[in-house]
Backbone bond lengths (Angstrom), bond angles and torsions (degrees), N, CA, C in turn:
res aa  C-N    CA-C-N  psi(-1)  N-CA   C-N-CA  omega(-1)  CA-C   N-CA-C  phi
1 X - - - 1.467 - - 1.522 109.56 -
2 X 1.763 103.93 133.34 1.609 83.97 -166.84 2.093 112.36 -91.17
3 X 1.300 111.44 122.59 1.290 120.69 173.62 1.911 117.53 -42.55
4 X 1.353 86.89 133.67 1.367 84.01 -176.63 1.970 122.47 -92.53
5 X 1.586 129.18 168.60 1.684 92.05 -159.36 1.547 111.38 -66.44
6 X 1.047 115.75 -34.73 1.886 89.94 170.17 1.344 139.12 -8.43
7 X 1.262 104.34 -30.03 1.457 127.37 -142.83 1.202 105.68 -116.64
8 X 1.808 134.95 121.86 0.944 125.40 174.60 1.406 133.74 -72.77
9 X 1.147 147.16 71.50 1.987 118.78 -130.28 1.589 81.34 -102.02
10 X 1.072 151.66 23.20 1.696 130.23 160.29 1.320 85.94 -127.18
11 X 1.774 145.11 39.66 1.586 107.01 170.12 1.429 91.42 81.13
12 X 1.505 88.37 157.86 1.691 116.35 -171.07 1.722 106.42 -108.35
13 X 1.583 123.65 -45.36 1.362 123.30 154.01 1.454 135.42 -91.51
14 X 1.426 132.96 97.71 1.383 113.53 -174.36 1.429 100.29 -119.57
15 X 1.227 116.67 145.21 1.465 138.86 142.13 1.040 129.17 -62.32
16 X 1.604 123.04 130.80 1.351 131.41 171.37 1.525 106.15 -89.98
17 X 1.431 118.82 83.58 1.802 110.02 -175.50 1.350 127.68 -70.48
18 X 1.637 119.33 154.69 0.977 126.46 -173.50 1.786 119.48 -68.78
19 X 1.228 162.84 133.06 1.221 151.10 -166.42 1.945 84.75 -90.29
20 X 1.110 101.36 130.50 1.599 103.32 166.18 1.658 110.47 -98.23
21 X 1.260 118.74 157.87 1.523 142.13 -159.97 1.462 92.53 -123.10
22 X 1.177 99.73 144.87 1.655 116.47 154.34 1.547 107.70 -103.30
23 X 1.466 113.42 156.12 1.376 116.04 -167.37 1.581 130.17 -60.82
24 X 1.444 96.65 -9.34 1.579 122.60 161.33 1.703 131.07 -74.49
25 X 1.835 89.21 -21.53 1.734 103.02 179.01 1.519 99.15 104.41
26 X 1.075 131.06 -42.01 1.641 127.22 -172.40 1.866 100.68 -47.56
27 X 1.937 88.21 150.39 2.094 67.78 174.70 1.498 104.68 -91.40
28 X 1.314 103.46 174.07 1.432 115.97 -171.50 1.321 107.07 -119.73
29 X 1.391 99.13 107.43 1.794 114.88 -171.09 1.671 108.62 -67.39
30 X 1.367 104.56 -32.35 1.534 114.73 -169.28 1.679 89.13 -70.84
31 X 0.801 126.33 -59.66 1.220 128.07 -170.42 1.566 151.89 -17.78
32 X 2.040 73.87 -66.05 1.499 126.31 165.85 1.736 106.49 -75.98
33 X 1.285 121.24 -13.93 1.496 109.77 -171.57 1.340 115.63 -81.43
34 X 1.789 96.65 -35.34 1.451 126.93 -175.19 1.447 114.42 -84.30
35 X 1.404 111.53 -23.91 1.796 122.39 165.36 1.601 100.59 -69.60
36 X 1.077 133.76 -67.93 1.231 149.42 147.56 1.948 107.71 -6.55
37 X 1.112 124.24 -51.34 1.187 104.28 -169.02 1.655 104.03 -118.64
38 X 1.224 124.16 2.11 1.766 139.70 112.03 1.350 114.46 -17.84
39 X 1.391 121.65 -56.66 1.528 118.01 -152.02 1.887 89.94 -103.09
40 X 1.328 125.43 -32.35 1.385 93.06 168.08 1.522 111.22 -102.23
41 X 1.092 119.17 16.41 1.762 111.57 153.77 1.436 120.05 -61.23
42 X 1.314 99.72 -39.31 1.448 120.13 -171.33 1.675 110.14 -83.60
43 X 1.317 131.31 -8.23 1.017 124.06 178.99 1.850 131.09 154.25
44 X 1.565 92.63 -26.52 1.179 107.93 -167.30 1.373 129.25 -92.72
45 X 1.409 127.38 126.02 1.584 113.87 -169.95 1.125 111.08 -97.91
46 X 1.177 128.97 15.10 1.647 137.56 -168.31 1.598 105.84 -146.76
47 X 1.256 127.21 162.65 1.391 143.07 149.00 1.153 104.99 -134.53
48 X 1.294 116.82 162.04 1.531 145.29 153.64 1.395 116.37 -113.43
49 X 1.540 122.32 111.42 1.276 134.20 -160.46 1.992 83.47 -99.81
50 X 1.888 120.02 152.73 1.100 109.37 168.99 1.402 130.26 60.82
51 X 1.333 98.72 20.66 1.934 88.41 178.94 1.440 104.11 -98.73
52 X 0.831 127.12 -155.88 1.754 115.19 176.14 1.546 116.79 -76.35
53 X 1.271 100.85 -32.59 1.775 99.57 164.59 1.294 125.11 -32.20
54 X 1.697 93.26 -36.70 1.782 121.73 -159.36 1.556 95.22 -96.56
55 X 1.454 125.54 9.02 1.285 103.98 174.07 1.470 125.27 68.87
56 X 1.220 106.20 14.66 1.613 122.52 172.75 1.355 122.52 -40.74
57 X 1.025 123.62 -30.48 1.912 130.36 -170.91 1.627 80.95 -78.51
58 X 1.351 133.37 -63.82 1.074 137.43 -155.40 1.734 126.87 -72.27
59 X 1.449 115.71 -17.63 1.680 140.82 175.65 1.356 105.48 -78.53
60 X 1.291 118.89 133.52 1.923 117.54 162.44 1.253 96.41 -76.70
61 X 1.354 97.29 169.89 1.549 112.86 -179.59 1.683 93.89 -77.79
62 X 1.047 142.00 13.10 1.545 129.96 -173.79 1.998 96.16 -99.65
63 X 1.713 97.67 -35.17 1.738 104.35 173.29 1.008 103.83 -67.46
64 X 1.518 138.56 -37.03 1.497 104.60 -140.01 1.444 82.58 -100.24
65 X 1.254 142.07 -10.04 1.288 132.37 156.20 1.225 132.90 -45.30
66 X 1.278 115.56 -70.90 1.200 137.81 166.69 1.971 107.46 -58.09
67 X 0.977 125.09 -25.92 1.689 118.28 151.14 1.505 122.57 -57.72
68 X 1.405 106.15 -54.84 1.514 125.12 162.25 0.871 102.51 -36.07
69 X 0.950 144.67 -70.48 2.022 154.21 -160.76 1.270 98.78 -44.81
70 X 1.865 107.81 -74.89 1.233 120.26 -177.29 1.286 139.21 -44.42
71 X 1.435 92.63 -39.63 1.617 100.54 178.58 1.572 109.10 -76.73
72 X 1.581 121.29 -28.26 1.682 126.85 -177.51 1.526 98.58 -73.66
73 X 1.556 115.80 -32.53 1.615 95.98 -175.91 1.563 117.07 -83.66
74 X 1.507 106.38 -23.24 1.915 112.68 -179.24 1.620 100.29 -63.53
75 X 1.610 103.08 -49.95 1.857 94.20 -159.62 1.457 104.02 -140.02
76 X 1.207 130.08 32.23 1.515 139.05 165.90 1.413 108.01 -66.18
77 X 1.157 124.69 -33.18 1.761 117.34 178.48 1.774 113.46 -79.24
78 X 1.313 100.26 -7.55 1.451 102.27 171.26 1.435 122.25 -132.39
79 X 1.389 116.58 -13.31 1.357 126.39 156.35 1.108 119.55 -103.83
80 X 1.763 101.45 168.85 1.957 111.92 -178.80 2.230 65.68 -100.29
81 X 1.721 91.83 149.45 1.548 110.55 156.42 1.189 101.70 -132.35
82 X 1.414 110.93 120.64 1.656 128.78 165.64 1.839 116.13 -92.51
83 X 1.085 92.14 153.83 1.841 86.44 -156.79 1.805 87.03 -116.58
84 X 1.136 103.08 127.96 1.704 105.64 166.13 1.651 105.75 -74.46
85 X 1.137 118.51 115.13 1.427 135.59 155.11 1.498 148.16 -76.33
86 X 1.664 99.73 -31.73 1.158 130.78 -169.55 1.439 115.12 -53.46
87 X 2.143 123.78 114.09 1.510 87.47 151.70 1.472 89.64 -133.36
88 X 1.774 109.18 -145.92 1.503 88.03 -180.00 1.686 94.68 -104.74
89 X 0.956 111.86 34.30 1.524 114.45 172.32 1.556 122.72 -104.30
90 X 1.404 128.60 67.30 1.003 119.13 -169.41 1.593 136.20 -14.85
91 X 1.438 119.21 -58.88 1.185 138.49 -161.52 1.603 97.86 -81.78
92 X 1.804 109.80 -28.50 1.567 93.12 165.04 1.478 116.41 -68.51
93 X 1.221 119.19 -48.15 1.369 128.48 169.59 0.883 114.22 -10.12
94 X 1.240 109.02 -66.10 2.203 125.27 -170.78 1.178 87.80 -59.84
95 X 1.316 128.40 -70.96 1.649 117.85 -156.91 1.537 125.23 -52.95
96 X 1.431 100.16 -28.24 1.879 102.19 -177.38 1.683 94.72 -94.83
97 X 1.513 120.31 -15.33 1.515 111.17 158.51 1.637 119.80 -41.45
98 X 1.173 93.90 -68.68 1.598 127.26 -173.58 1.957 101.45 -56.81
99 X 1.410 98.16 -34.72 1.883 79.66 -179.52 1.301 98.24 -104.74
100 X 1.670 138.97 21.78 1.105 120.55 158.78 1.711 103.75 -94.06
101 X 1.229 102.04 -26.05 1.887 94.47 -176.09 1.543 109.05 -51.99
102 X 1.946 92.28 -54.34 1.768 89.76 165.30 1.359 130.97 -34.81
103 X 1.534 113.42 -63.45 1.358 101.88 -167.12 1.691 108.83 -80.60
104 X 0.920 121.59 16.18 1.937 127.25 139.63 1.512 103.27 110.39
105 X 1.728 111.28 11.49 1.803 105.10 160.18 1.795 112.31 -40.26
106 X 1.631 82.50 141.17 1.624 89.80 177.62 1.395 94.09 -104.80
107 X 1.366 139.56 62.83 2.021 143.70 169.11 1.592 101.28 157.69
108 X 0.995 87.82 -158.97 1.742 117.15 -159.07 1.233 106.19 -161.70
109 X 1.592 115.53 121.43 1.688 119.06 -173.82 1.693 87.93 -105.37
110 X 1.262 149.76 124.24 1.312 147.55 171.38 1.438 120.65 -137.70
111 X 1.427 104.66 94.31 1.070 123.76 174.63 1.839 130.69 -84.73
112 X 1.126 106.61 150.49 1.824 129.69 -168.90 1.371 105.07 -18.31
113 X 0.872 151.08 115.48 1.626 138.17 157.70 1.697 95.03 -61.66
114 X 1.782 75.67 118.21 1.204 108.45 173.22 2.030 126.58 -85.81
115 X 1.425 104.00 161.57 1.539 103.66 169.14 2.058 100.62 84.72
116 X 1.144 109.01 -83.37 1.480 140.96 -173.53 1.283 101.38 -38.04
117 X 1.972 138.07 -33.41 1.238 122.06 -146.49 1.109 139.98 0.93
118 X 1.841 115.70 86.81 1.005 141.28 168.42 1.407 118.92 -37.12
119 X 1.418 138.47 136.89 1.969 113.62 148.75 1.238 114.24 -63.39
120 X 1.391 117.39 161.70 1.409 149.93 -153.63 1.916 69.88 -61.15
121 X 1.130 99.88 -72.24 2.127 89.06 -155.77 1.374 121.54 -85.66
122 X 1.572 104.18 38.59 1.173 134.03 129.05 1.896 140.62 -80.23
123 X 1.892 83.23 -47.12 1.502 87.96 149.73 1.291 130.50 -42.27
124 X 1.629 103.62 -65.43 1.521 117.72 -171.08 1.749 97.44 -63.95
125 X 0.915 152.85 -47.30 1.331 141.61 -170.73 1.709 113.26 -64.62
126 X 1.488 103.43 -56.67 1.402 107.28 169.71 1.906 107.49 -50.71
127 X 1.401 122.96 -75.71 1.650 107.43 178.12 1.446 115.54 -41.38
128 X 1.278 135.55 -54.56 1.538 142.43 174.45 1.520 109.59 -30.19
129 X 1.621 114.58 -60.81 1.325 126.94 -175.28 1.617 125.02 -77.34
130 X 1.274 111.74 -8.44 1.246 146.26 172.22 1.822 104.87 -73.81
131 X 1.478 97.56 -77.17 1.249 124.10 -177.43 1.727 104.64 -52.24
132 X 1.333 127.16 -36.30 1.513 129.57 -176.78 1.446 114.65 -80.62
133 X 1.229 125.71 -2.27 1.519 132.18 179.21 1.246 105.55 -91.57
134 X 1.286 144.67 -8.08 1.537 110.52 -166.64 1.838 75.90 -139.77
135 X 1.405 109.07 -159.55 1.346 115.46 148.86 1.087 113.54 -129.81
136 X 1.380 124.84 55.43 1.877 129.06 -174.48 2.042 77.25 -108.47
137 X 1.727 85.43 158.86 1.288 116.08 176.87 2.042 93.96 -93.71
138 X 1.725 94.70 131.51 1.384 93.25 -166.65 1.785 91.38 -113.28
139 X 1.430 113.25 178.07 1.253 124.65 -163.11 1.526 98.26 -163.10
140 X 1.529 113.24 114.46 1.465 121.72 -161.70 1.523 97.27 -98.01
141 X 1.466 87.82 155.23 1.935 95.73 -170.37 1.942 97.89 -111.85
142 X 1.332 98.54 121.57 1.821 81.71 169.66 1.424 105.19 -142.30
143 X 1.182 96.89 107.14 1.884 131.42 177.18 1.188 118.43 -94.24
144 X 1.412 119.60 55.13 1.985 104.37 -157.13 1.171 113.78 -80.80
145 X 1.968 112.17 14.51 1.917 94.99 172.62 1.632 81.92 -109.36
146 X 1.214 124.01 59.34 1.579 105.31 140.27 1.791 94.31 -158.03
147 X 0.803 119.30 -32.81 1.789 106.36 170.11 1.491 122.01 -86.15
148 X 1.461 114.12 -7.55 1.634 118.23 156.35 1.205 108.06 125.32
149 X 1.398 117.29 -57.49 1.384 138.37 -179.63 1.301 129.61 -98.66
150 X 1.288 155.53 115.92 1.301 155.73 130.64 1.695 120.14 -20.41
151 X 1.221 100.76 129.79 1.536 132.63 162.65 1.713 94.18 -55.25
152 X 1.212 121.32 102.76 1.540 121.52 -170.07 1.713 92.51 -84.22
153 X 1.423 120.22 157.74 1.451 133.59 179.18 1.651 102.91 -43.88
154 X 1.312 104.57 -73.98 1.362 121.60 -177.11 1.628 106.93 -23.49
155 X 1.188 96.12 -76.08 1.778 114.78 -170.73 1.702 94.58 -43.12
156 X 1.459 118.71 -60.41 1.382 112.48 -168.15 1.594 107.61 -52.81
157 X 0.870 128.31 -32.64 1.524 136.67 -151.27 2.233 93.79 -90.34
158 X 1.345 117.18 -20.03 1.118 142.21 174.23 1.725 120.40 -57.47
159 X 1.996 70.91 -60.03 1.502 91.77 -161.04 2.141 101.68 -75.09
160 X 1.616 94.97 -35.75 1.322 76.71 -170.32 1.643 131.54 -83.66
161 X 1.647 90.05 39.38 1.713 103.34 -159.58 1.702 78.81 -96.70
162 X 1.343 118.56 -39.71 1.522 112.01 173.63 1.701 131.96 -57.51
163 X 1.481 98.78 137.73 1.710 111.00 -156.04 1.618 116.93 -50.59
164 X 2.300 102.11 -39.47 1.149 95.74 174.42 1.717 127.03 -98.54
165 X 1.350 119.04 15.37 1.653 136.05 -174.64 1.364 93.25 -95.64
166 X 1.711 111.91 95.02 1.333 112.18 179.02 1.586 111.03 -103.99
167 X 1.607 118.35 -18.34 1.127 121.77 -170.89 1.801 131.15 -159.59
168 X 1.060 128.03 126.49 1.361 128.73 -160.86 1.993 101.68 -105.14
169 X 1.293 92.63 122.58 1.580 120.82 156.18 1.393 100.13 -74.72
170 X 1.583 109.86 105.97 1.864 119.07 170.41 1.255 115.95 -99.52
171 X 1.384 118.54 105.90 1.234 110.25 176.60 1.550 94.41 -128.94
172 X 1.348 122.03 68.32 1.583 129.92 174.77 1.330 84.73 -93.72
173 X 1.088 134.77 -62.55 1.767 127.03 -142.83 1.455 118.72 100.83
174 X 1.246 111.59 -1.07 1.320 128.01 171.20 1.466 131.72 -118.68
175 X 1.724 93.56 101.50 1.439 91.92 -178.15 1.289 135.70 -73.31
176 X 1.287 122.53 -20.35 1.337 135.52 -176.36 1.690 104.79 -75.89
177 X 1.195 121.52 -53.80 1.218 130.56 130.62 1.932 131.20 23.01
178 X 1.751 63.08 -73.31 2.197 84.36 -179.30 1.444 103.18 -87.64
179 X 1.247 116.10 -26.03 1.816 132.82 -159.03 2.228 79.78 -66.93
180 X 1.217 96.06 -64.58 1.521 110.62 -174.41 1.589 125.89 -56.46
181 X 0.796 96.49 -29.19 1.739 109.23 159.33 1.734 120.93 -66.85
182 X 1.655 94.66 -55.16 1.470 102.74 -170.41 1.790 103.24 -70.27
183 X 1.307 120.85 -27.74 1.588 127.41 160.32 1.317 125.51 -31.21
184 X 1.610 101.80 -44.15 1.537 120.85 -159.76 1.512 95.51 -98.90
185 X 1.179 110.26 -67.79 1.404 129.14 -153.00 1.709 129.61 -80.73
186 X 1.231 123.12 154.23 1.774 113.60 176.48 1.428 107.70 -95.98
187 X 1.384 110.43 74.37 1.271 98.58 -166.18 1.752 107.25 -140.40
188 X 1.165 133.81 116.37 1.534 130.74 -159.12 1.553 98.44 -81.48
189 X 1.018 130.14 127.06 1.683 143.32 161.84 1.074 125.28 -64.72
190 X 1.354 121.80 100.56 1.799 110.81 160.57 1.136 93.69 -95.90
191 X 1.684 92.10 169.60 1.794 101.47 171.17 0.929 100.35 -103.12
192 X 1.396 143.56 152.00 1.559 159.40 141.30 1.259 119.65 -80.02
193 X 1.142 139.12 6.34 1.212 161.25 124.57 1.602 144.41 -41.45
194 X 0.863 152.31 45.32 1.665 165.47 -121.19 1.716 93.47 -73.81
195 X 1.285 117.10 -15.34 1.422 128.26 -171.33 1.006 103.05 -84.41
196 X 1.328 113.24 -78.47 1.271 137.95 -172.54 1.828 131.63 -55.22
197 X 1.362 101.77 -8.41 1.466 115.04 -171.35 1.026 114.59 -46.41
198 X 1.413 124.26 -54.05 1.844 124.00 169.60 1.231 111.01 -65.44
199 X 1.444 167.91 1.34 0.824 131.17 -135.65 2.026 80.01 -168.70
200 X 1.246 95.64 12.15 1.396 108.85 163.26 1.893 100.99 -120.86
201 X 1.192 101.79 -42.88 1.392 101.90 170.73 1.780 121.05 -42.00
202 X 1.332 88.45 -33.53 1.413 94.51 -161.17 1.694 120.35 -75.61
203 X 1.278 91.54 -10.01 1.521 120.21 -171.68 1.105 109.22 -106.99
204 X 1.429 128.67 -16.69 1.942 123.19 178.72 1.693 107.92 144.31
205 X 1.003 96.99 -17.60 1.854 95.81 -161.64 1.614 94.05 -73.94
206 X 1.268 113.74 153.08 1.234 127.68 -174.98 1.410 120.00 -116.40
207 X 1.138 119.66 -10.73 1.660 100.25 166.74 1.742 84.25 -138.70
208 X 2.116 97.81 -138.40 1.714 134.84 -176.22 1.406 99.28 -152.04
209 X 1.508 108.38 156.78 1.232 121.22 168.86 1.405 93.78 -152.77
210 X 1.904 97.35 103.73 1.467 92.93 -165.39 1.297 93.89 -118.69
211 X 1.740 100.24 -168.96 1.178 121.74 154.99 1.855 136.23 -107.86
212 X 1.322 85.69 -31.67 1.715 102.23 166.78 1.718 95.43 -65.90
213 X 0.986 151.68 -48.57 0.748 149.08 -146.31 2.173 105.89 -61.73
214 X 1.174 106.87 -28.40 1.654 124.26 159.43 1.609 107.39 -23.71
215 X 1.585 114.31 -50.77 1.430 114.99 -160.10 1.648 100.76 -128.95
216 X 1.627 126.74 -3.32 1.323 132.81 179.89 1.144 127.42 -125.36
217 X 1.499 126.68 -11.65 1.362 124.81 170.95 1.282 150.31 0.11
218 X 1.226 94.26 -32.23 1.548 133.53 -148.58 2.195 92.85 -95.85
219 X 1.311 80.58 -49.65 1.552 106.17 -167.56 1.612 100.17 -63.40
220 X 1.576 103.32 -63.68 1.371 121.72 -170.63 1.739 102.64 -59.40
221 X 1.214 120.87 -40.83 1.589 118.04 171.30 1.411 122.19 -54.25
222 X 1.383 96.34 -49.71 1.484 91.60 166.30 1.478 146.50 -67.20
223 X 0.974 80.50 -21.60 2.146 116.99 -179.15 1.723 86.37 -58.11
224 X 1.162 103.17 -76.75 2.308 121.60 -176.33 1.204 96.88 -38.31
225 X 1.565 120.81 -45.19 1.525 87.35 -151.44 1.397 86.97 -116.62
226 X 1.636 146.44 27.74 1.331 143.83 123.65 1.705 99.13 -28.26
227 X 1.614 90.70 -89.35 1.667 99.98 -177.60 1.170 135.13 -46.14
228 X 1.369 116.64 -32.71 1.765 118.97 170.91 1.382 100.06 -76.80
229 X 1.389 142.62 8.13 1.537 138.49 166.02 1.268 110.06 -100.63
230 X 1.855 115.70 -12.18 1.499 103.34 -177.22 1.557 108.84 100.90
231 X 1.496 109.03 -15.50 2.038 99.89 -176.19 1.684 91.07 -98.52
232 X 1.525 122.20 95.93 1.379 130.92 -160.03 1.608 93.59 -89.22
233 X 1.506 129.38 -19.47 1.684 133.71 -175.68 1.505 83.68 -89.91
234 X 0.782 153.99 -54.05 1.468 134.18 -177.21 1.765 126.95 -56.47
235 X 1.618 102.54 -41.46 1.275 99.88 164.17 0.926 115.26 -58.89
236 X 1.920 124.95 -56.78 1.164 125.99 175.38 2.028 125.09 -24.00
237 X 1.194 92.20 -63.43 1.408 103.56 179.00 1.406 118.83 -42.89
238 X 1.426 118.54 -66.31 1.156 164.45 165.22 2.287 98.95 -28.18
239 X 1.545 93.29 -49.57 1.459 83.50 -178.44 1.615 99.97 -98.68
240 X 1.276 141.43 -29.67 1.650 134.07 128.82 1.737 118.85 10.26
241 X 1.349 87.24 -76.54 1.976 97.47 172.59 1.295 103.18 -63.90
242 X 1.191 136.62 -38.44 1.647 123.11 -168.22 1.865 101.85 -67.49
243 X 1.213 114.54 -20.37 1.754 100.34 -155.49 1.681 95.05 -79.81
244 X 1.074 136.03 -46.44 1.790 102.38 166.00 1.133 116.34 -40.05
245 X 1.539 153.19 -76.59 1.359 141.75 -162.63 1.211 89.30 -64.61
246 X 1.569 172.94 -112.45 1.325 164.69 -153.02 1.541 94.33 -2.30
247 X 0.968 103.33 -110.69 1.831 115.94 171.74 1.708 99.36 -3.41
248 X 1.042 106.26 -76.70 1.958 106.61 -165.33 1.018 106.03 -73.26
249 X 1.393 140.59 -10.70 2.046 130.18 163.54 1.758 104.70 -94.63
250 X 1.614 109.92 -40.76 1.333 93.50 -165.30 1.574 129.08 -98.66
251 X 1.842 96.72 -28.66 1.338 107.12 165.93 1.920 131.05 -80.40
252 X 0.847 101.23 -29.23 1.453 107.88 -168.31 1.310 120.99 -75.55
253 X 1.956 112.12 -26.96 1.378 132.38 178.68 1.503 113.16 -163.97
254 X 1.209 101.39 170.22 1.399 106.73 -167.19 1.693 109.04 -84.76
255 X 1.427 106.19 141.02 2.033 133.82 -129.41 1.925 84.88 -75.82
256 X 1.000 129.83 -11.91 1.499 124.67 -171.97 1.985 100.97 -95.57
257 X 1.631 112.81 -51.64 1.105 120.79 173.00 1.375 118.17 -75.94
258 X 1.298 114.94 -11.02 1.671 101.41 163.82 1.764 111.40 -83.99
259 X 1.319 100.92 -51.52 1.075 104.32 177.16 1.602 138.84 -46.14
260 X 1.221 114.70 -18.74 1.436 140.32 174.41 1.462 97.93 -79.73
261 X 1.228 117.61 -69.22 1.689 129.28 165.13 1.167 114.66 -13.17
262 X 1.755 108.85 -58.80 1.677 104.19 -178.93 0.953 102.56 -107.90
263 X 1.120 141.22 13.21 1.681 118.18 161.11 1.756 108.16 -82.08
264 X 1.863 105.14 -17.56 1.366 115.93 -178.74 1.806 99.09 -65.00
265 X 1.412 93.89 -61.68 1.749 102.54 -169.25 1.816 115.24 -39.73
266 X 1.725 89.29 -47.02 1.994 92.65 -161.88 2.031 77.07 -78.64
267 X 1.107 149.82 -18.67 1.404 116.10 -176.94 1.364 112.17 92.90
268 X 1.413 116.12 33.37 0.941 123.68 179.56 1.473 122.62 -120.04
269 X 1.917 134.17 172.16 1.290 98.08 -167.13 1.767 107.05 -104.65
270 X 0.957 136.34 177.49 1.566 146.45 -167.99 1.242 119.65 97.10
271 X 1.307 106.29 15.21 1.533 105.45 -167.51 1.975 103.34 -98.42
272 X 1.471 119.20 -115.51 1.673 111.81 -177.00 1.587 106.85 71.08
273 X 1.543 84.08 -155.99 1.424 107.51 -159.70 1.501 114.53 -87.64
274 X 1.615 135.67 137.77 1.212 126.99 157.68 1.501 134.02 -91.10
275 X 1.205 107.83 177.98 1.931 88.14 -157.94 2.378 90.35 -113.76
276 X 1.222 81.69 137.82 1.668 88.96 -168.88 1.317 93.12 -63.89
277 X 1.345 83.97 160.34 1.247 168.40 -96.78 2.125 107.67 69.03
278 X 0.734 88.43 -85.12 1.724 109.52 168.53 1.503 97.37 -23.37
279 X 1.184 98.13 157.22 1.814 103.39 -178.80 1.933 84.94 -162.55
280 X 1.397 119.17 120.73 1.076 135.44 143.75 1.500 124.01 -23.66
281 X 1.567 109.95 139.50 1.341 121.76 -153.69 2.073 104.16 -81.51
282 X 1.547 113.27 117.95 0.689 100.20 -165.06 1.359 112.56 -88.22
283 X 1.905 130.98 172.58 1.342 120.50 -176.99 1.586 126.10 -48.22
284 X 1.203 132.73 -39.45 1.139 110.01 168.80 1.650 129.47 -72.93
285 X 1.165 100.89 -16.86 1.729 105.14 155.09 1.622 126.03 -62.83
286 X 1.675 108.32 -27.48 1.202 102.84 -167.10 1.278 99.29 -102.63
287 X 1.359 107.27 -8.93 1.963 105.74 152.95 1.284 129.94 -39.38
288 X 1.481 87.67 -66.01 1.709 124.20 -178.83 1.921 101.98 -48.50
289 X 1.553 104.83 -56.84 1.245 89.93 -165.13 1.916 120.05 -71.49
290 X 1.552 82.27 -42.21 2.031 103.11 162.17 1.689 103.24 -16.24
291 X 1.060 96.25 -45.90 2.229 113.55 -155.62 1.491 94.38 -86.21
292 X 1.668 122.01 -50.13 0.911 124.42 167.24 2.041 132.86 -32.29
293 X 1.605 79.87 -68.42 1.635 92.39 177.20 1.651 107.29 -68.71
294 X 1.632 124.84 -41.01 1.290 110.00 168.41 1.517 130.04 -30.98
295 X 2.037 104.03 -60.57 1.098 95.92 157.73 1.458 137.24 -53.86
296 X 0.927 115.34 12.27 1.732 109.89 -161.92 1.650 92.40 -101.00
297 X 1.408 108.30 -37.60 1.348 114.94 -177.80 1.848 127.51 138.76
298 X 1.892 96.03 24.47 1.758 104.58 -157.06 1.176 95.37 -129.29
299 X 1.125 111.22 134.18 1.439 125.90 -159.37 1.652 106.89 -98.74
300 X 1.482 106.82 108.37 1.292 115.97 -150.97 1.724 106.52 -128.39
């Protein structure tokens, strides 16, 4: 049944997780199970297995299956796991749809077909046809400074007339934007944004699907449900302390290679090697970020 936006249907904190490597490059399922039940110890009622965090361009469809699996059998009884699906290949789409339902995701993260710039009712056909293959509740990703194009108002307001498009990952940068959508539309808001989380909150959106969230969860949970109680100077504060670790995972380098960095630094597991394209954070970066997370508040 599709949830209306009130309603959180992936959880109020999710993580976009890192896929961990063994020093050979293979992924490391053991790894990921134990990163995985790390990230909702720490806070989180959701993951996102495969989103770009997860190194998705870089996984066969035989990994991101078999990740899927892993991550539904470590923390599926206590988390929602959303499965990144997205490519700009429709008909692949369906297929890694269809083997995430298998391996027992409770959603679908499906993001913009990228590179290609589709028209808008191309969009809507590609999410529609996406969305009609499985029966998971899907949640559209629209990032248009890295797949080219924007999820135009219209189209969103389209898409969320459909039974299984319960929720949009916003990472436009525009809040007024999302404010105007959620007006029109049945459609629950995360932010995709690590910045922006309050100040999407403030406007309707109901959770994050972050990436800081790797080493802050904890922080970012509390931040939501400051504000969904009404003590809005506490969230405030609360997302204040987050902007050093923001700054040192999201600005300085790219959100997969920082993130490995500090999960390396605090000694924790998901961290290692990334598979190129990507090139590992080198020492004066992991200076930078070291100084970073200090400021943030981690005793390093």
């Amino acid at each position: 049944m599709k949830m209306n936006s009130s309603g959180a249907p992936f959880g109020r904190v999710l993580t976009a997780m890192v896929t961990p490597f063994t020093e050979d490059g293979a992924v490391d399922l053991g790894a990921a199970a134990e990163l995985a039940n790390d990230l909702v110890d720490l806070g989180n009622d959701g993951l996102v297995v495969s989103g770009t965090t997860g190194e998705s361009p870089t996984t066969t469809d035989a990994e991101k299956q078999a990740l899927t699996a892993e991550v539904v059998r470590a923390v599926g009884h206590r988390a929602h796991v959303v499965a990144g699906v997205g490519t700009n290949d429709t008909r692949h789409s369906c297929e890694l749809a269809r083997d995430a339902e298998s391996a027992g995701a409770d959603g679908l993260l499906v993001v913009t077909p990228y590179y290609s710039k589709p028209p808008q009712d191309g969009l809507l056909r590609h999410f529609e046809t996406v969305a009609d293959v499985t029966e998971l509740p899907v949640m559209l990703y629209d990032i248009p400074g890295r797949v080219g194009i924007p999820i135009d108002h219209d189209t969103l307001i389209r898409l969320g007339e459909h039974p299984r498009i319960v929720a949009n990952k916003d990472a436009k940068g525009d809040v007024f934007a999302a404010q105007r959508v959620m007006a029109a539309a049945d459609l629950a808001y995360y932010s995709g944004d690590d910045g922006l989380v309050l100040p999407l909150l403030s406007v309707g959106a109901v959770g994050v699907v972050s990436v800081v969230g790797h080493v802050v969860a904890d922080r970012i949970a509390a931040m939501v449900s400051a504000f969904l109680a009404g003590d809005v100077g506490t969230a405030r504060d609360a997302s204040s302390d987050l902007v050093p670790v923001i700054v040192g995972i999201m600005e300085r380098m790219q959100g997969a290679i920082a993130v490995k960095a500090a999960l390396d630094l605090l000694e924790r597991s998901g961290g290692g090697p990334v598979r190129l394209p990507l090139i590992g954070a080198d020492e004066k970066q992991r200076e930078q970020l070291r100084n970073d997370l200090r400021a943030g508040g981690f005793e390093l």
